[in-house]
C-alpha positions as CSV (number, residue, x, y, z in Angstrom):
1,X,-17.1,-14.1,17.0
2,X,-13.3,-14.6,17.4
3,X,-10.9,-13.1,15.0
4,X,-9.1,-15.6,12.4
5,X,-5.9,-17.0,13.4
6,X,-2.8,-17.0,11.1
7,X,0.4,-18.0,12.5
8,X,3.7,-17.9,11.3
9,X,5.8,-14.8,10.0
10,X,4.1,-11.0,10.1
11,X,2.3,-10.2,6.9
12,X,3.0,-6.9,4.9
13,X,0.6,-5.7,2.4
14,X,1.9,-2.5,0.5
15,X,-1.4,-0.5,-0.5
16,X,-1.5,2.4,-3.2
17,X,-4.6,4.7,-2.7
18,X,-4.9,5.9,-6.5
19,X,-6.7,8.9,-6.5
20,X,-6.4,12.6,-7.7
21,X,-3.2,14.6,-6.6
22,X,-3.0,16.2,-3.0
23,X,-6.3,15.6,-3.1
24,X,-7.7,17.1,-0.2
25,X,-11.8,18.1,1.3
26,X,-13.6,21.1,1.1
27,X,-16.4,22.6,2.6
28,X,-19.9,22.6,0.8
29,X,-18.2,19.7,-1.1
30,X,-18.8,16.2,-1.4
31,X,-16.0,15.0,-3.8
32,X,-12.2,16.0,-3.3
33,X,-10.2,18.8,-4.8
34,X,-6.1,19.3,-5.9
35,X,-4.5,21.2,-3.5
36,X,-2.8,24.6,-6.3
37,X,-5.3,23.7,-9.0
38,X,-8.3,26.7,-9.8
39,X,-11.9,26.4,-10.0
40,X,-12.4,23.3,-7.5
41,X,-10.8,21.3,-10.3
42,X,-8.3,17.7,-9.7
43,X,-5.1,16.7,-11.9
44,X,-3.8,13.6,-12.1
45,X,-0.9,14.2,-14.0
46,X,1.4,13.5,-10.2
47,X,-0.7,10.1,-9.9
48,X,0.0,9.1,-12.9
49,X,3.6,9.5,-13.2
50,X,4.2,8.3,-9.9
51,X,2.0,5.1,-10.3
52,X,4.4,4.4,-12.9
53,X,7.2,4.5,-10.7
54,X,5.3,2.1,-8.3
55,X,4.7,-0.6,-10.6
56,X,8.3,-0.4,-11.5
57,X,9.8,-0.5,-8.2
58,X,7.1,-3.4,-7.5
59,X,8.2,-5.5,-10.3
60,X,11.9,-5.1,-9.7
61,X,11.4,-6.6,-6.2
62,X,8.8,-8.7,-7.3
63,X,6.0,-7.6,-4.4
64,X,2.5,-8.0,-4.9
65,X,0.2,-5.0,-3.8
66,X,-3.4,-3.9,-3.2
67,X,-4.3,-0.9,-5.6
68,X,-7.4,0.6,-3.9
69,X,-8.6,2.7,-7.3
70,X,-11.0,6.1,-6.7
71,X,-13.0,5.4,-10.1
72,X,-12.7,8.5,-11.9
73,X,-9.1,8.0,-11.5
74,X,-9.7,4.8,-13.0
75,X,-11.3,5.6,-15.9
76,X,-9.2,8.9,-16.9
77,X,-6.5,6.2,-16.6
78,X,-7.8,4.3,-19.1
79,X,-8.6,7.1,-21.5
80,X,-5.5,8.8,-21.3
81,X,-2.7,6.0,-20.3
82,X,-4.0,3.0,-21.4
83,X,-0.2,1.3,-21.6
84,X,-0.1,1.9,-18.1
85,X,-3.4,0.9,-17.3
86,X,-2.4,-2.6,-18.9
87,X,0.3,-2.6,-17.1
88,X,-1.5,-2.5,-13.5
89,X,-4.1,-4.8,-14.7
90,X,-2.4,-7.6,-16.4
91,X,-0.1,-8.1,-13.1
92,X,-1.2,-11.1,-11.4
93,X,0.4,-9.7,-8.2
94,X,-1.4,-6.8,-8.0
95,X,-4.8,-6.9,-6.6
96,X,-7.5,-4.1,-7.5
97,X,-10.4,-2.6,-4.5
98,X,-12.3,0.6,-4.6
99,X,-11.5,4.2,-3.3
100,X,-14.8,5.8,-4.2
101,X,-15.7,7.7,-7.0
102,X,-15.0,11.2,-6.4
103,X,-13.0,10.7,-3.2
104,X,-15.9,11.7,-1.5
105,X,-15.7,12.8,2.4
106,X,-18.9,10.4,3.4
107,X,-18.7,11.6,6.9
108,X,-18.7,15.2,6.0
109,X,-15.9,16.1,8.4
110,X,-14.5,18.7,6.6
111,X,-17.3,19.3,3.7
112,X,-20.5,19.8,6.2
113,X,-22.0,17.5,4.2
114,X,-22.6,14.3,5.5
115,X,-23.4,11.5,3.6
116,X,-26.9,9.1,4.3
117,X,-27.1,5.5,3.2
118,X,-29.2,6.6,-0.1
119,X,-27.0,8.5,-1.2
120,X,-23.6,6.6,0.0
121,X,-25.4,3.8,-2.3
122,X,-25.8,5.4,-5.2
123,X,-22.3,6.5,-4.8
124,X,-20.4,3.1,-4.3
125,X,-23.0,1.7,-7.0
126,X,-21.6,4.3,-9.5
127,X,-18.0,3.8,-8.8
128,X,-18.4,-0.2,-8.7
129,X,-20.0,-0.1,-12.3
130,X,-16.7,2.1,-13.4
131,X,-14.7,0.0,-11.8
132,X,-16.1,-3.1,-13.6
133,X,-16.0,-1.4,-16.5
134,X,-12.2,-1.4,-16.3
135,X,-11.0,-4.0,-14.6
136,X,-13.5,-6.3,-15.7
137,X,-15.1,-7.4,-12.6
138,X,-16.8,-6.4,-9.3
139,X,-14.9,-4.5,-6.3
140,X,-14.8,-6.8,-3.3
141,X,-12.4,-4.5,-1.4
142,X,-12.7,-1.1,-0.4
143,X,-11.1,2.3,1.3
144,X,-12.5,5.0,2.2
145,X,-11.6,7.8,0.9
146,X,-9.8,10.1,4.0
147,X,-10.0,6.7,5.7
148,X,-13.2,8.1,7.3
149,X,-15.6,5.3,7.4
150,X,-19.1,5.6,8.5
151,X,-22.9,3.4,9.7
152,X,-24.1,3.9,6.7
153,X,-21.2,3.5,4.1
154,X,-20.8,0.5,6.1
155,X,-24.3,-1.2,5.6
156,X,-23.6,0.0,2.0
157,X,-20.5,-2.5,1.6
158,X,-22.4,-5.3,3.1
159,X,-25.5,-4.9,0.9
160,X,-23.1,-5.0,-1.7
161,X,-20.9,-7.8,-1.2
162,X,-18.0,-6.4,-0.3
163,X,-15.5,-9.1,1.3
164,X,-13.2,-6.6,3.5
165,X,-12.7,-2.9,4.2
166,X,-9.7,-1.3,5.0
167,X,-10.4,1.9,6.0
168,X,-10.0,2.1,10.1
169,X,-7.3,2.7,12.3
170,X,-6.3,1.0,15.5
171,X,-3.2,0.7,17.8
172,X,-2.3,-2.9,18.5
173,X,-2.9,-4.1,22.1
174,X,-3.4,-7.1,23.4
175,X,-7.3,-7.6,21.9
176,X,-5.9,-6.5,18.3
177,X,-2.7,-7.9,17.0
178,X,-3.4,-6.9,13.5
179,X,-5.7,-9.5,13.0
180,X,-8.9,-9.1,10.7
181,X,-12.1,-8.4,12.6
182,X,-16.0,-8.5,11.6
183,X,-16.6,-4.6,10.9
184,X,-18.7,-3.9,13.2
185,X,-21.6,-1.9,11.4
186,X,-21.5,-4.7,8.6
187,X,-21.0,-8.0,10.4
188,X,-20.6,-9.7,6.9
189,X,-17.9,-7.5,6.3
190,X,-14.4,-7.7,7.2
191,X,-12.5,-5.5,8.7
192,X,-8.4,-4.9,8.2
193,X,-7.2,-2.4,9.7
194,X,-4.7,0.3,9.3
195,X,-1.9,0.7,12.4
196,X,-1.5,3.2,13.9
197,X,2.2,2.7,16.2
198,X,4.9,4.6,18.2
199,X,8.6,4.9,16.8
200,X,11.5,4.2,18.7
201,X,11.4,7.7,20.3
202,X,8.0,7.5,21.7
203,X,6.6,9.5,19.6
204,X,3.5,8.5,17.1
205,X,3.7,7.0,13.8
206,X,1.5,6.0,11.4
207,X,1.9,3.1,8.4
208,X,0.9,5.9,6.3
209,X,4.1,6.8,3.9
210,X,2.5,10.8,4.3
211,X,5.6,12.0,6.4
212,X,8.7,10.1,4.2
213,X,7.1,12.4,1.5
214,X,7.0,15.2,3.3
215,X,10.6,14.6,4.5
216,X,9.6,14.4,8.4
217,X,10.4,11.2,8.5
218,X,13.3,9.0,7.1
219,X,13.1,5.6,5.8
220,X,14.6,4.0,9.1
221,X,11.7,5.4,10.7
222,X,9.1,2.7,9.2
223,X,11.5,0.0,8.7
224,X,11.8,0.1,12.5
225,X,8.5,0.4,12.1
226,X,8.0,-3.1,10.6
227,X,10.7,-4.3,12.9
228,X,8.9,-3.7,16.2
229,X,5.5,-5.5,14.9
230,X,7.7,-8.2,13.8
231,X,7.6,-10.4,16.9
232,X,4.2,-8.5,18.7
233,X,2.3,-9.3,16.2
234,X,3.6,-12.3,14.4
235,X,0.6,-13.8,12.4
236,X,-0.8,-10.0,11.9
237,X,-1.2,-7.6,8.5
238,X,0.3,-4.7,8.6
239,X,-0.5,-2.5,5.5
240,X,2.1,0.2,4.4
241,X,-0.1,2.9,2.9
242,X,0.8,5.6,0.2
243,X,-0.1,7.6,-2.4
244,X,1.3,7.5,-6.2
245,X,1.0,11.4,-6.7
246,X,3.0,11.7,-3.1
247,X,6.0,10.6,-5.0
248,X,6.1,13.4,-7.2
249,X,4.1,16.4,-5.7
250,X,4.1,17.4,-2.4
251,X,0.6,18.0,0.1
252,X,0.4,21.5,-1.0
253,X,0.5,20.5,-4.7
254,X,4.4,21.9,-5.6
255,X,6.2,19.5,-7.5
256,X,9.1,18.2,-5.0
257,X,12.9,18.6,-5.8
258,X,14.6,15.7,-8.0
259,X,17.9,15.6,-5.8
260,X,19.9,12.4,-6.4
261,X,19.4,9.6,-4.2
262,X,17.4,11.8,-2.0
263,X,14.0,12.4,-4.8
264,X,10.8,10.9,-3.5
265,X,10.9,8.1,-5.7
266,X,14.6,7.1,-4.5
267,X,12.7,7.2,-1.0
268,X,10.2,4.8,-2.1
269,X,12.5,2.5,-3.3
270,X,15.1,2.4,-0.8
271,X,12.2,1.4,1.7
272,X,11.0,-1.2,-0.2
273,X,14.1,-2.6,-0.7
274,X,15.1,-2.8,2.5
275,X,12.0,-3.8,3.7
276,X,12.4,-6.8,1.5
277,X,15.1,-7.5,3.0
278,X,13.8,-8.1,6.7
279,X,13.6,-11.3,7.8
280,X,10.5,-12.8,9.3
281,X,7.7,-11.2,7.1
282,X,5.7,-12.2,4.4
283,X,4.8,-10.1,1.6
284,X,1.0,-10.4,0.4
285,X,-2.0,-8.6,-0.8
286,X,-5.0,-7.8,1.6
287,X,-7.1,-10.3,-0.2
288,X,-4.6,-13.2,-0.4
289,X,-4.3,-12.3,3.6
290,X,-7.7,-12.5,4.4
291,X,-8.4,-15.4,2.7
292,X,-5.9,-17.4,4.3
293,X,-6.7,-16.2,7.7
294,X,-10.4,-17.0,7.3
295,X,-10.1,-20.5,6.0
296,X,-7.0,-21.2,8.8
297,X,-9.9,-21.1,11.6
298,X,-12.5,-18.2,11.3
299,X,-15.6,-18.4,12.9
């Protein structure tokens, strides 16, 4: 089958992974713990303040986004900020996919604990009926948590319905340009991928936000980033990636320093404001992208 083809400027989708802070895998595990927290337990305070921050910077530079919600985040969400849950919700820019429900590590890299197609069922089953619950209608999108798809998650999201996944990484070449692809465990799924790219020093960079927050990186770095796809990969998605609790705690779980023009959240907005600002790109959510690739000539 050959890929959709969309023409005209590159498309940007800026994607939030909301899920429990510096939330990381570990072993004998299946769901995700907070990185300084005791007892195997998650907070959410971080994610919550920093999703905050998100929508704000969103709605002052009127972007949309895709929100790709681990469900238990979700629904503490609603329980415990339901002002801000309204706020995510009622935006007609924002779009809403699935992250899991315990940020669960389905291929068992780091928890030994692989999960099988029963069991990866039942869990996207549970966390669809959460999500529903919520946002008042089915998931059709979906991440996987750690970005570590697998077979049988995969046969999971077709047997569910699932219209894309953007879980999987990939350089561009000249057989991918960022376009979408059939994923190729679930041909009835779509596949948009995540880029991985190389920065004007040779040296590899992801479209992961990870290393801005962990000050390894500045924002030049990914607006270059954006700049090199530009004419490459005109036509393409690329999704800019990042975490709401990375704006306000660090990987380790320490809250980060709040230096003038130079906090986390001054990051965030100074990239998306000068990514705005780049000519040639079109901002969108994955959805809205896919959809008008497919119907401009899939097959």
């Amino acid at each position: 089958m050959r890929a959709p083809r969309t023409n005209g400027p590159l498309f940007v989708a800026l994607t939030a992974d909301v899920d429990p802070d510096a939330n990381r895998p570990e072993f004998g595990r299946i769901g995700a713990v907070s990185a300084g927290r005791p007892n195997g337990s998650v907070g959410l305070d971080a994610c919550f303040e920093g999703l905050s921050i998100i929508l704000e910077t969103l709605h002052d530079a009127d972007l949309p986004a895709t929100l790709f919600w681990e469900s238990r985040t979700l629904q503490e969400l609603a329980s415990r900020e339901p002002g801000l849950l309204r706020r995510a919700t009622r935006d007609l820019t924002l779009e809403h996919g699935c992250h899991g429900c315990c940020h669960e590590d389905f291929a068992g890299k780091v928890s030994g604990r692989p999960i099988g197609a029963a069991e990866a069922k039942e869990i996207v089953a549970r966390a669809a009926t959460a999500f529903a619950s919520v946002i008042g209608a089915a998931p059709r999108a979906f991440r996987a948590p750690y970005c570590r798809m697998t077979a049988a998650l995969a046969h999971v999201l077709a047997e569910e319905g699932y219209a894309y996944d953007a879980s999987l990484t990939r350089r561009p070449s000249a057989e991918w340009r960022l376009r979408p692809y059939r994923l190729p465990d679930a041909p009835t799924v779509w596949e948009l991928a995540l880029c991985r790219w190389t920065d004007t020093k040779g040296k590899p960079i992801s479209c992961y936000l990870w290393q801005l927050f962990e000050k390894n990186r500045p924002v030049q770095d990914y607006v270059d980033l954006i700049k090199s796809l530009r004419e490459t990969c005109a036509g393409g998605l690329l999704q800019i990636a990042f975490h709401p609790w990375h704006l306000i705690v660090s990987e380790d779980g320490s809250r980060l320093p709040c230096r003038p023009g130079a906090s986390m959240p001054a990051l965030f907005r100074r990239f998306v404001e000068q990514a705005a600002q780049l000519g040639g790109l079109e901002f969108t959510t994955c959805g809205a992208y896919l959809k008008r690739a497919v119907e401009g000539g899939a097959s």
